[in-house]
VEXMI-702761 format. One record per residue (C-alpha): residue in one letter; x, y, z. Coordinates in steps of 0.05 Angstrom, whole numbers, plus 32768, in hexadecimal, padded with zeros to 4 digits. Each point is the difference from the previous one (the first is absolute). Example, Ala and Ser with C-alpha at 12.3 -4.5 7.8 and 13.67 -1.06 7.14 Angstrom:
<figus>
<figu><res>a</res><east>80F6</east><north>7FA6</north><up>809C</up></figu>
<figu><res>s</res><east>801B</east><north>8045</north><up>7FF3</up></figu>
</figus>
This chain:
<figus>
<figu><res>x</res><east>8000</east><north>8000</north><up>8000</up></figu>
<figu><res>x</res><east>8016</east><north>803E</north><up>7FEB</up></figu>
<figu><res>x</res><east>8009</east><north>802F</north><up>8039</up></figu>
<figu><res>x</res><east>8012</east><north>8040</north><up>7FE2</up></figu>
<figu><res>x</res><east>7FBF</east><north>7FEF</north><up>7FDE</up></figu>
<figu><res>x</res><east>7FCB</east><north>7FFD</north><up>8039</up></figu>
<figu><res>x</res><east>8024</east><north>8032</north><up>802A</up></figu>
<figu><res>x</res><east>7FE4</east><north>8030</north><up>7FBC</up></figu>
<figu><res>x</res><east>7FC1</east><north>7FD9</north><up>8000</up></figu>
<figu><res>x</res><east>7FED</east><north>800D</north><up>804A</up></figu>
<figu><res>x</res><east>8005</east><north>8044</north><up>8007</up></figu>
<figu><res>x</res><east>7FE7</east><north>801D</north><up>7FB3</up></figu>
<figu><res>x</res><east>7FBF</east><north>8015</north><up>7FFE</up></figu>
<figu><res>x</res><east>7FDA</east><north>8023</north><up>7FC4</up></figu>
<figu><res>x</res><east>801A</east><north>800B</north><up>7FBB</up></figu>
<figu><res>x</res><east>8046</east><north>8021</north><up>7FF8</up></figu>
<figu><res>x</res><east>8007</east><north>8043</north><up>7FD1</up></figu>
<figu><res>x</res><east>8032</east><north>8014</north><up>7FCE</up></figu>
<figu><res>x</res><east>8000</east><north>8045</north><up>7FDF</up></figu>
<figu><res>x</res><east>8034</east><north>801F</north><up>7FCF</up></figu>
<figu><res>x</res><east>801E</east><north>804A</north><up>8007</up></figu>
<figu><res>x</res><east>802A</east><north>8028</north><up>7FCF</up></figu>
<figu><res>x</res><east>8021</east><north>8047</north><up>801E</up></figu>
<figu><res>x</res><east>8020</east><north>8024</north><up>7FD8</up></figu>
<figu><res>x</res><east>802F</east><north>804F</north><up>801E</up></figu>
<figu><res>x</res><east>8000</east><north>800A</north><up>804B</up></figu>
<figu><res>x</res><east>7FCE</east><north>7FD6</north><up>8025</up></figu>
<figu><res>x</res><east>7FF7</east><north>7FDA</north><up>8049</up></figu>
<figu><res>x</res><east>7FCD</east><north>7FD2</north><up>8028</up></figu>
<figu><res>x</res><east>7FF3</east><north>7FED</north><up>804A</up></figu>
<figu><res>x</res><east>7FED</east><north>7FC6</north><up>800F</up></figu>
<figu><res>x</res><east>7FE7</east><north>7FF2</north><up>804E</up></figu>
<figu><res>x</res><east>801D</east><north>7FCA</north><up>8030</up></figu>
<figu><res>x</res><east>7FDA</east><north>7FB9</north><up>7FFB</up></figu>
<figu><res>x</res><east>8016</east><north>7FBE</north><up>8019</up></figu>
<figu><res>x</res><east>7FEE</east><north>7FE1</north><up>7FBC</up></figu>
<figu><res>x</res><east>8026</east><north>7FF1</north><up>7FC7</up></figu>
<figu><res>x</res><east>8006</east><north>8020</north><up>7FB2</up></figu>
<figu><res>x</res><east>802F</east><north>8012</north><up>7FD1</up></figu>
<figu><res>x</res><east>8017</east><north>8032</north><up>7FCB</up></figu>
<figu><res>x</res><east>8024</east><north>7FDF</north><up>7FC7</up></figu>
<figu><res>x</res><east>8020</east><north>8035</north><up>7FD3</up></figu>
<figu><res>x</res><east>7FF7</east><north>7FE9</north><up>7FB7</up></figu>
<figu><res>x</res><east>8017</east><north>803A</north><up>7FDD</up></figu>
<figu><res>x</res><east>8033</east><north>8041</north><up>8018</up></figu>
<figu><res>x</res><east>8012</east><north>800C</north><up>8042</up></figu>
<figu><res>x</res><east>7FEB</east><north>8020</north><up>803F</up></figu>
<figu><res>x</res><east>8014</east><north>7FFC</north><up>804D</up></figu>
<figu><res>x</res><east>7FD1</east><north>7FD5</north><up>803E</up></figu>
<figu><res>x</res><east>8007</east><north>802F</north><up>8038</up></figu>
<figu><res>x</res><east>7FF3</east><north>7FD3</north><up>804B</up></figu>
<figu><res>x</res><east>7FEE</east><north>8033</north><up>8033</up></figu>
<figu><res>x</res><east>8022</east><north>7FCD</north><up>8034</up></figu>
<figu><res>x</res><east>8045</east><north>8029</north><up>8002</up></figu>
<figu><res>x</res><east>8019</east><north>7FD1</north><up>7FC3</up></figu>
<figu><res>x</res><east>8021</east><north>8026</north><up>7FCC</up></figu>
<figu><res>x</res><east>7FDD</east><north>8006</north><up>7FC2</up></figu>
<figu><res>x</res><east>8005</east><north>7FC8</north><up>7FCE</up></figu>
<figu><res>x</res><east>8005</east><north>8006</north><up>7FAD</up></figu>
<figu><res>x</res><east>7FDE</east><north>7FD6</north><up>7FDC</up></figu>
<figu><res>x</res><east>8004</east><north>7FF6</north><up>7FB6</up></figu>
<figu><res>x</res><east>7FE2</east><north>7FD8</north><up>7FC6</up></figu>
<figu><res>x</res><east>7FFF</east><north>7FB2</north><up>8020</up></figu>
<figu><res>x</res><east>7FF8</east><north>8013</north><up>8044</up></figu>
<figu><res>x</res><east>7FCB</east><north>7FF8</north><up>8034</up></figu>
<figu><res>x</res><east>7FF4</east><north>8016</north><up>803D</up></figu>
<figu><res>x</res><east>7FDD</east><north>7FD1</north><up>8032</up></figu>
<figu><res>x</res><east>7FE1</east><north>8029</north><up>8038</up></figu>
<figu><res>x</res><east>7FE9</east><north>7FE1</north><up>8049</up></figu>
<figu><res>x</res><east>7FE4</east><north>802E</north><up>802F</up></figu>
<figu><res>x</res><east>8024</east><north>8046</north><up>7FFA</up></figu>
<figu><res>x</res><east>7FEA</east><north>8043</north><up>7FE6</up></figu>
<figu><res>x</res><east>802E</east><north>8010</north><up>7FC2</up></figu>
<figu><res>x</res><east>7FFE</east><north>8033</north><up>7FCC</up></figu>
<figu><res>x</res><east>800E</east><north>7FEE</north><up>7FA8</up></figu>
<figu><res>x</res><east>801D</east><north>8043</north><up>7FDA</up></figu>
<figu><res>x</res><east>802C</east><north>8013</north><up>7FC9</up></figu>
<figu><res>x</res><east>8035</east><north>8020</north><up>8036</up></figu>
<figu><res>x</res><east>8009</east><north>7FF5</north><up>8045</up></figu>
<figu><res>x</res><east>7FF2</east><north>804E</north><up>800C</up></figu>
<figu><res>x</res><east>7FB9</east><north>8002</north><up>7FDB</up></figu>
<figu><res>x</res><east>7FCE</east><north>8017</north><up>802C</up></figu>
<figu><res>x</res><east>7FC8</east><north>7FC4</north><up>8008</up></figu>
<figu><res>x</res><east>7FB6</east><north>8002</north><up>7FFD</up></figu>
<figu><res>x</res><east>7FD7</east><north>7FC5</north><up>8022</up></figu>
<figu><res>x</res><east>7FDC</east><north>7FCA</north><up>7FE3</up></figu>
<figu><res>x</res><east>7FC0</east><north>7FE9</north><up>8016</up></figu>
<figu><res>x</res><east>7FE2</east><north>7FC2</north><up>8002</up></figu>
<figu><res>x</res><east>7FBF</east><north>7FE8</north><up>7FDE</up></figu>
<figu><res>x</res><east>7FCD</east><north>7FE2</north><up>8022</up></figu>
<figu><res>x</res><east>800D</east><north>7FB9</north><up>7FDD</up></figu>
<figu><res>x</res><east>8040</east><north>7FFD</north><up>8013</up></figu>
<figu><res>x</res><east>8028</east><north>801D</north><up>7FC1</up></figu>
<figu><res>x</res><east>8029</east><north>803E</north><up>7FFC</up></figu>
<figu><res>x</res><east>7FF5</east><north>8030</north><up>7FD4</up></figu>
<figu><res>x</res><east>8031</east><north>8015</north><up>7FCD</up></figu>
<figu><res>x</res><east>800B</east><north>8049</north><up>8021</up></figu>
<figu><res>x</res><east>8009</east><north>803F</north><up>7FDD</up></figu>
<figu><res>x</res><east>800B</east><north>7FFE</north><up>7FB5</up></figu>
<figu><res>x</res><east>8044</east><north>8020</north><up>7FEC</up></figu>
<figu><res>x</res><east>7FFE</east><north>8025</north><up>7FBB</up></figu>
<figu><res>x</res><east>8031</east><north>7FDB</north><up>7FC3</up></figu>
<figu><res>x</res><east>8036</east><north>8030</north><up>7FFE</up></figu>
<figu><res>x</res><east>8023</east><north>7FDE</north><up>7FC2</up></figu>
<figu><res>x</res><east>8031</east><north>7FD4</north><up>802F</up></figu>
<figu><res>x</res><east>7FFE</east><north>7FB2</north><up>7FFB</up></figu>
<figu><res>x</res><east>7FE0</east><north>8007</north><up>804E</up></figu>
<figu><res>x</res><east>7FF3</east><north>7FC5</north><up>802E</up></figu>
<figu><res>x</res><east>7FCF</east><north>7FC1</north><up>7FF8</up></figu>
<figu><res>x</res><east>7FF0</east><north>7FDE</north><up>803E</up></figu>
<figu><res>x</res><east>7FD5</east><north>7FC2</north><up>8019</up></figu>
<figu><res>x</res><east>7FDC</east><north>7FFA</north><up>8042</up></figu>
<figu><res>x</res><east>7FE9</east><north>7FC4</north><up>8025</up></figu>
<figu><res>x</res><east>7FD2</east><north>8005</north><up>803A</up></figu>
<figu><res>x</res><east>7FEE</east><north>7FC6</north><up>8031</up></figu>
<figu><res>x</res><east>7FC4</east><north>7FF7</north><up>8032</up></figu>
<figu><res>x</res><east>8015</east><north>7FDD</north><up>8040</up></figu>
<figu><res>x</res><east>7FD4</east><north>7FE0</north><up>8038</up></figu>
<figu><res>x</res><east>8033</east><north>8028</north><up>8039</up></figu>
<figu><res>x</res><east>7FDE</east><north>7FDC</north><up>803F</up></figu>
<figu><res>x</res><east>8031</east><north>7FBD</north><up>7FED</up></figu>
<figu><res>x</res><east>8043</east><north>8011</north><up>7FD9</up></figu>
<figu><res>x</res><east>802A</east><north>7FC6</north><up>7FF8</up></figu>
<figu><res>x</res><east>8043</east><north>8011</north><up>801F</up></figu>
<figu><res>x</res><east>801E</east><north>7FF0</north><up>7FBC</up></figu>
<figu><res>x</res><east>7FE5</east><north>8040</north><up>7FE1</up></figu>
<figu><res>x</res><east>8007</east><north>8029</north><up>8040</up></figu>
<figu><res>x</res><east>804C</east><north>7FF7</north><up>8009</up></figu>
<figu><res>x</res><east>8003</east><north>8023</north><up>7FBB</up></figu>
<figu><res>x</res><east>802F</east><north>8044</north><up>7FFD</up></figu>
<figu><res>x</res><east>7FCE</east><north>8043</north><up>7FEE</up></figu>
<figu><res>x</res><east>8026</east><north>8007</north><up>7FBD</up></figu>
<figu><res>x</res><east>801D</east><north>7FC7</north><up>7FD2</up></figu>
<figu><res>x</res><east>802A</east><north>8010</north><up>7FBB</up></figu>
<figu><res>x</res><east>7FFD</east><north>7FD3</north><up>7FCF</up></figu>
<figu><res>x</res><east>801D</east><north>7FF7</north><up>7FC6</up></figu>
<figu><res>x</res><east>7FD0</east><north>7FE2</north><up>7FC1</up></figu>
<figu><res>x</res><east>8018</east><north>7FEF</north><up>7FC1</up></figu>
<figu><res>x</res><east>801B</east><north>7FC0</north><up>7FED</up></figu>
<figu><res>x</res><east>7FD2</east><north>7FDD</north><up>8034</up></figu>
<figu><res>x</res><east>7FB6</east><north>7FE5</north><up>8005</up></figu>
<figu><res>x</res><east>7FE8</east><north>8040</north><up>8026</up></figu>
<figu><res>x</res><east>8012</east><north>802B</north><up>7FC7</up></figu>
<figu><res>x</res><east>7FD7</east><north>7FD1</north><up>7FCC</up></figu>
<figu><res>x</res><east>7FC7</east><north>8007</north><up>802A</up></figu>
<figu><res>x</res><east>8005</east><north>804A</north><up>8004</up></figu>
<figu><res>x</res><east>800A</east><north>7FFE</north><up>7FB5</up></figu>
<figu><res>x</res><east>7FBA</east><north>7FE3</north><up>7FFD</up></figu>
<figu><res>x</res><east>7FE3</east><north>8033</north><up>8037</up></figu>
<figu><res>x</res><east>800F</east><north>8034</north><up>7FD6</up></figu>
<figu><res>x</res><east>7FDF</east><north>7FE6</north><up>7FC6</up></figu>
<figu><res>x</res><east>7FC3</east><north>7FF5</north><up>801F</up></figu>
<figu><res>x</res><east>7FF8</east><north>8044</north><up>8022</up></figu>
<figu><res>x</res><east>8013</east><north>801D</north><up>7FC8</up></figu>
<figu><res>x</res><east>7FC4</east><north>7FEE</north><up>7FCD</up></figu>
<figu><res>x</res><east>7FCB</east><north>7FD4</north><up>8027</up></figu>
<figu><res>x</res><east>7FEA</east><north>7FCB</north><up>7FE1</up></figu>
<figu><res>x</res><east>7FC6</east><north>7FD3</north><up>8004</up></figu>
<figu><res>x</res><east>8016</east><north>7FE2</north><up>8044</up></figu>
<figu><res>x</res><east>8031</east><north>802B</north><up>801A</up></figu>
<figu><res>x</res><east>7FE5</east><north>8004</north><up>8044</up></figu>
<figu><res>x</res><east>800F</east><north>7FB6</north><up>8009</up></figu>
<figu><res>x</res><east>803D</east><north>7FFE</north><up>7FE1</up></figu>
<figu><res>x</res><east>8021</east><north>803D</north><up>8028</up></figu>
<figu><res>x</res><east>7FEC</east><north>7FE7</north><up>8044</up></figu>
<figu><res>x</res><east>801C</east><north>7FB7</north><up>7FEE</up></figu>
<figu><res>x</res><east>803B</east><north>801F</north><up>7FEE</up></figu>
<figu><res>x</res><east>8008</east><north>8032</north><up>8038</up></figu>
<figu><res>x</res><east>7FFB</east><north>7FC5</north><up>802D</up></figu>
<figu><res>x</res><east>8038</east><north>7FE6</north><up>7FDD</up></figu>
<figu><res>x</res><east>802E</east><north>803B</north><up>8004</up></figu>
<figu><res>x</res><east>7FF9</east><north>8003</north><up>804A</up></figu>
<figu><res>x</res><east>8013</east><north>7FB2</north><up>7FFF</up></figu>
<figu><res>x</res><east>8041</east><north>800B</north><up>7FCE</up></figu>
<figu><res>x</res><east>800D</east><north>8043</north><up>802E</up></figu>
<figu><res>x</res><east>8004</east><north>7FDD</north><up>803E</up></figu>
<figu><res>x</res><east>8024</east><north>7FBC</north><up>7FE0</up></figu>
<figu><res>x</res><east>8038</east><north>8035</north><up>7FF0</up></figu>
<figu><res>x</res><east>8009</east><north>801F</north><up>803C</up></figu>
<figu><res>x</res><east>8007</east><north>7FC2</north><up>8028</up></figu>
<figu><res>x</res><east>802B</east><north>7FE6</north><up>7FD0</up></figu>
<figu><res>x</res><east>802A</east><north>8038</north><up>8003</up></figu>
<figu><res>x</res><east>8005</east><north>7FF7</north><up>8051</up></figu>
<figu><res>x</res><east>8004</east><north>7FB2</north><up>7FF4</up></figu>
<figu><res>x</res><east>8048</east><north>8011</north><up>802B</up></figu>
<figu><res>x</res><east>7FDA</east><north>8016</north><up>8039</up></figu>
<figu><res>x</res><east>8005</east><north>7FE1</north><up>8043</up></figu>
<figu><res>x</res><east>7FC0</east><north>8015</north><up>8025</up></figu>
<figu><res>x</res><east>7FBB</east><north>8010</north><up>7FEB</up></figu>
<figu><res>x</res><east>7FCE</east><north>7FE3</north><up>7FD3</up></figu>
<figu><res>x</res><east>803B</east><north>8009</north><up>7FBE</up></figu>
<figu><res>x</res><east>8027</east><north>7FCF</north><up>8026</up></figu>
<figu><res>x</res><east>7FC0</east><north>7FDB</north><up>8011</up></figu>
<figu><res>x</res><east>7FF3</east><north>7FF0</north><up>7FB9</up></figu>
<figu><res>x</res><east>8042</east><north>7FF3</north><up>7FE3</up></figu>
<figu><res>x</res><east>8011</east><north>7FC9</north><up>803B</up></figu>
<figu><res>x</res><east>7FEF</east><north>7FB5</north><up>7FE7</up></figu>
<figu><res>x</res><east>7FF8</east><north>7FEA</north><up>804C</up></figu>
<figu><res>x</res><east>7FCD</east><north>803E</north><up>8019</up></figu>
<figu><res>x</res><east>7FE2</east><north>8004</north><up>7FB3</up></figu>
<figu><res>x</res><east>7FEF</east><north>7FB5</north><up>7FFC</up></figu>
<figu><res>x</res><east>7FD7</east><north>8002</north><up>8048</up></figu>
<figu><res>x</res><east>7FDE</east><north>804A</north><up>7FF1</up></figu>
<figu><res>x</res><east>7FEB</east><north>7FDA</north><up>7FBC</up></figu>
<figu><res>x</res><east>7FE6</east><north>7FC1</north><up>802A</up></figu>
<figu><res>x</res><east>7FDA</east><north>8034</north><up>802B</up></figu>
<figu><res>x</res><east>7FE2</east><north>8027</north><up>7FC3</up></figu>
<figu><res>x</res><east>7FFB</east><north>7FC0</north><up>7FDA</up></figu>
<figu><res>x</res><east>7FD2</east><north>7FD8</north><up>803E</up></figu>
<figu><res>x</res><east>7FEF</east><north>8038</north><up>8038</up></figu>
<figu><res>x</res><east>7FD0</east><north>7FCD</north><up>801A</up></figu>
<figu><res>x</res><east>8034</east><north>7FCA</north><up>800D</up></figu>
<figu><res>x</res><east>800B</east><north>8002</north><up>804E</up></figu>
<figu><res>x</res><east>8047</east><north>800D</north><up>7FFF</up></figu>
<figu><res>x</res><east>8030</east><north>7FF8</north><up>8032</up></figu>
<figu><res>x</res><east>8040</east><north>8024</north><up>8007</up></figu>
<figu><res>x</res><east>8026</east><north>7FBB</north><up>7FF5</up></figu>
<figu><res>x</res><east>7FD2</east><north>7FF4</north><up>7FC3</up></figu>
<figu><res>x</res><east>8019</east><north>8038</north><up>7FE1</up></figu>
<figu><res>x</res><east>8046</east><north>8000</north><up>8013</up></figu>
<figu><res>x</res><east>7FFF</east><north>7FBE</north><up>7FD8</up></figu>
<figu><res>x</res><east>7FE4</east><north>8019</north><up>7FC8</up></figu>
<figu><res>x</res><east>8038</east><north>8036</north><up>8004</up></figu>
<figu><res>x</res><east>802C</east><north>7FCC</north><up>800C</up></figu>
<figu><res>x</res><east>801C</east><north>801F</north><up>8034</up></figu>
<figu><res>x</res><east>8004</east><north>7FEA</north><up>804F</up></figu>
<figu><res>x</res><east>7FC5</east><north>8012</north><up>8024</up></figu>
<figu><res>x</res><east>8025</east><north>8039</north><up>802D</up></figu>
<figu><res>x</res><east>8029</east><north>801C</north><up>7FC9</up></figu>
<figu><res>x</res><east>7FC0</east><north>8006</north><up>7FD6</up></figu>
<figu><res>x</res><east>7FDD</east><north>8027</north><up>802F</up></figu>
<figu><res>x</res><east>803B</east><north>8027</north><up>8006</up></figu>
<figu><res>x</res><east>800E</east><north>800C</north><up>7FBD</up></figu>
<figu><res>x</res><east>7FB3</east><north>8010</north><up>7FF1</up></figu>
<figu><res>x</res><east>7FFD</east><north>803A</north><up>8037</up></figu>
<figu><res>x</res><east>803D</east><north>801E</north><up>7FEE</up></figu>
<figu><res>x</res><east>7FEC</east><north>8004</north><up>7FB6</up></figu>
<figu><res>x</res><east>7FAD</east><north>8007</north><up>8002</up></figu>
<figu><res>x</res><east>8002</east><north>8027</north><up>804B</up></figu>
<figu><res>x</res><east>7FD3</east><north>7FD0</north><up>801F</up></figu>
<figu><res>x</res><east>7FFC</east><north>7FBE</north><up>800F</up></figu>
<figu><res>x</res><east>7FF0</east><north>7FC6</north><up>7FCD</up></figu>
<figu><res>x</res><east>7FBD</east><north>7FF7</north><up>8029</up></figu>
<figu><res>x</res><east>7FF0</east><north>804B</north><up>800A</up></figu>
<figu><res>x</res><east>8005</east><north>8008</north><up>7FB5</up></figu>
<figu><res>x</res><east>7FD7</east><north>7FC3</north><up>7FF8</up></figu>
<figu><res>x</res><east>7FC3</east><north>801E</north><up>802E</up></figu>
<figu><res>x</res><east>8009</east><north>804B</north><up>7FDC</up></figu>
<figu><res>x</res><east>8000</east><north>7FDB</north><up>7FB2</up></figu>
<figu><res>x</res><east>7FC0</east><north>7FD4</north><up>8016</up></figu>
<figu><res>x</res><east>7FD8</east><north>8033</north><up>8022</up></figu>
<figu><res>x</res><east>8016</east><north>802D</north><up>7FC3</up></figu>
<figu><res>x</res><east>7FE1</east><north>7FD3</north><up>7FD3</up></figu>
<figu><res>x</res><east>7FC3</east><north>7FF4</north><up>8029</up></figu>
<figu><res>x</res><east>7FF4</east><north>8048</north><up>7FF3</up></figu>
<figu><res>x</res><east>8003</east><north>8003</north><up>7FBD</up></figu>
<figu><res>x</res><east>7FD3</east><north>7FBC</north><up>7FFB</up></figu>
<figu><res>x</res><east>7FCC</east><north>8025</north><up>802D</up></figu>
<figu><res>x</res><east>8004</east><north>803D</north><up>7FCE</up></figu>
<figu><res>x</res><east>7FFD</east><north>7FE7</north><up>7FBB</up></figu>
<figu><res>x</res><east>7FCA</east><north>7FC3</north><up>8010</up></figu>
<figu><res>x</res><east>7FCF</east><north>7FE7</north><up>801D</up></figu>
<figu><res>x</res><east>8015</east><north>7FBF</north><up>801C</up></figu>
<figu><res>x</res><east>7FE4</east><north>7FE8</north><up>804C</up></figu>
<figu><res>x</res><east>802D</east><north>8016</north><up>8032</up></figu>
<figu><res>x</res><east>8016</east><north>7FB4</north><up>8011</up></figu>
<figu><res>x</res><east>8016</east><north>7FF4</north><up>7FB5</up></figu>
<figu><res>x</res><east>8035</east><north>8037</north><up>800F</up></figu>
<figu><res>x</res><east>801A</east><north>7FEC</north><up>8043</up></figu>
<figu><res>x</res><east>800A</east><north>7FBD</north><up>7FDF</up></figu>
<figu><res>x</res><east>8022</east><north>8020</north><up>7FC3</up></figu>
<figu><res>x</res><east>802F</east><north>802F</north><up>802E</up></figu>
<figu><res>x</res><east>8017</east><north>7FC4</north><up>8035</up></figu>
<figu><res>x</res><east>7FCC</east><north>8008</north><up>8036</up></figu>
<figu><res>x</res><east>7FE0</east><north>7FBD</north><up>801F</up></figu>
<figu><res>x</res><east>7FB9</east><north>802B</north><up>8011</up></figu>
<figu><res>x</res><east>7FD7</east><north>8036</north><up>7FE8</up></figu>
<figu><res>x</res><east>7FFD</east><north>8015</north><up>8050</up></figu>
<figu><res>x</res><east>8057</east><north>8001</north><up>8003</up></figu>
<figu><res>x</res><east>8005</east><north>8027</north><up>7FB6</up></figu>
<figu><res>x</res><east>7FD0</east><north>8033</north><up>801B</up></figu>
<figu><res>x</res><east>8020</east><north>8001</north><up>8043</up></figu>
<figu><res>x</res><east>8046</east><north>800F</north><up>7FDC</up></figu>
<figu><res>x</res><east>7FE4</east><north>8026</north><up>7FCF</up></figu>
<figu><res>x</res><east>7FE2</east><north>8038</north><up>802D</up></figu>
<figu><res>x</res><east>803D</east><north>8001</north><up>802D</up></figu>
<figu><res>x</res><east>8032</east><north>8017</north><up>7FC0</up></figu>
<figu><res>x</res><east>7FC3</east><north>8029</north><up>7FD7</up></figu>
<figu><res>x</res><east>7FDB</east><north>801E</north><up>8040</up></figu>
<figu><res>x</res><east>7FBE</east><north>7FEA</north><up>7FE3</up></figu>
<figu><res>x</res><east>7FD8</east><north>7FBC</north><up>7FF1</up></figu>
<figu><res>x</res><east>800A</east><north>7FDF</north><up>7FBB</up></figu>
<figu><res>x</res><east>7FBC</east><north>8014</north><up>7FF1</up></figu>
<figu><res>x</res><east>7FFD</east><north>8045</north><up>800E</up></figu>
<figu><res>x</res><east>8042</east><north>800B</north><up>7FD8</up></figu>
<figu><res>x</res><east>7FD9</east><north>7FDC</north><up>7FC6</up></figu>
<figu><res>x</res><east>7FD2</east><north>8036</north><up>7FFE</up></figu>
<figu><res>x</res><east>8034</east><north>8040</north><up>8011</up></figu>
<figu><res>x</res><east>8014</east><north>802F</north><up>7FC7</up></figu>
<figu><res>x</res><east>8045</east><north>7FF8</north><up>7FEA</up></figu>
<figu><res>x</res><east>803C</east><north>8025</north><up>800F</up></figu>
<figu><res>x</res><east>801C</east><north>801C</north><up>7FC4</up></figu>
<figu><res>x</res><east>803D</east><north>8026</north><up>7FF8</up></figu>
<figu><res>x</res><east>800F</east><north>801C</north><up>7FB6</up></figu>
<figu><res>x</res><east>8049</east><north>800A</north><up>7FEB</up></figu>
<figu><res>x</res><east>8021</east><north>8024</north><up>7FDE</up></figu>
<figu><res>x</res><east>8008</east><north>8002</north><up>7FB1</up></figu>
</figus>
């Protein structure tokens, strides 16, 4: 089981957006602090990301992107161009900000991607992320996928709407593939989670059969690793125990299950590891502060982010 994969799953909610903006002469936009995830890809010129974390500005030129996790940050053509805010549309999107008149000069082409995120549950694995990511594109998967982004939001076609959300999902997937990869040296945290065969092949069992009633020796097996240096090995990387992680991904998923059907609540404590309806509800309310059937019926949390 794929765990980069349902860490995405768990906590996306609603469609994703994508929207295209050319600038052309002296132009800047503020963007406001969320903990979600988007990213500007910069398909044509050049122009500079501007975090308003203390980090010195960043330039970013045709094949670059800019992944963004949960800090205000400004895009202009100079670091000194005065910015005007962006707000955000009521359906999540942001709009394309104030046109800039075509002075003559080749200008800037850029492509957004915005993400809605269920913020009550964030998988660690997204959470640890930095609040701005560089990355290069060309001569890799992301930037064929971009390619195809920017055909699409350039002259819909019958099905476009389909077609960009599939392949926004899959940006985000190739965007966070590469920045692991490119931390696959870590030592700590979820990069060195996923790149260790031991820890990777027990969070896959988890992910894989969450229902399974695991032990800690169970799993150091599967890791093939000792039962006390697994356990070790799995806090140090994941920053909680192989059990505690175990708990957090099944309740995780219980949510979800209670969200996006309608299946009796004993079909989902059975699915998600719990012997009785009575213990999953029980277990359920102590980590969500409410019973699985009143959460069934709450609105969702949504957080938009940025893009």
């Amino acid at each position: 089981m794929d765990v980069l994969s349902d860490a995405i799953t768990a906590m996306r909610a609603g469609r994703p957006h994508a929207s295209r903006r050319r600038r052309h002469g002296s132009w800047g936009l503020r963007f406001p602090a969320t903990a979600g995830v988007g990213f500007h890809a910069v398909l044509e010129g050049s122009c500079w990301m501007l975090p308003e974390d203390g980090s010195a500005p960043i330039q970013l030129t045709a094949g670059d992107l800019a992944f963004v996790h949960g800090t205000a940050h400004g895009l202009a053509d100079d670091p000194g161009t005065p910015l005007v805010d962006v707000l955000q549309n009521p359906d999540g999107s942001w709009p394309p900000g104030p046109d800039t008149t075509d002075d003559g000069t080749p200008g800037m082409l850029m492509l957004c991607g915005a993400y809605r995120l269920n913020r009550a549950r964030p998988h660690p694995l997204l959470a640890c992320l930095p609040g701005v990511v560089r990355l290069p594109t060309q001569d890799r998967p992301l930037g064929a996928v971009l390619d195809l982004l920017r055909t699409e939001t350039a002259r819909p076609q019958p099905g476009a709407a389909a077609a960009t959300s599939a392949l926004l999902d899959t940006a985000l997937l190739y965007i966070l593939r590469a920045w692991y990869a490119e931390h696959a040296q870590a030592t700590a945290g979820w990069a060195a989670a996923l790149h260790d065969p031991a820890i990777g092949r027990a969070l896959s069992a988890i992910h894989h059969d969450p229902a399974h009633p695991w032990t800690v020796e169970e799993l150091g097996t599967v890791a093939g690793l000792s039962r006390a240096a697994f356990a070790k090995r799995f806090t140090a990387l994941v920053s909680e125990p192989p059990l505690g992680y175990l708990t957090w991904w099944r309740l995780t998923l219980a949510g979800r299950l209670l969200r996006e059907g309608d299946q009796p609540l004993r079909v989902i404590a059975q699915r998600t590891g719990y012997t009785s309806e009575y213990a999953f509800a029980k277990a359920f309310k102590r980590e969500y502060g409410t019973a699985p059937g009143r959460y069934r019926t709450q609105p969702t949390l949504l957080l938009d982010a940025t893009g």
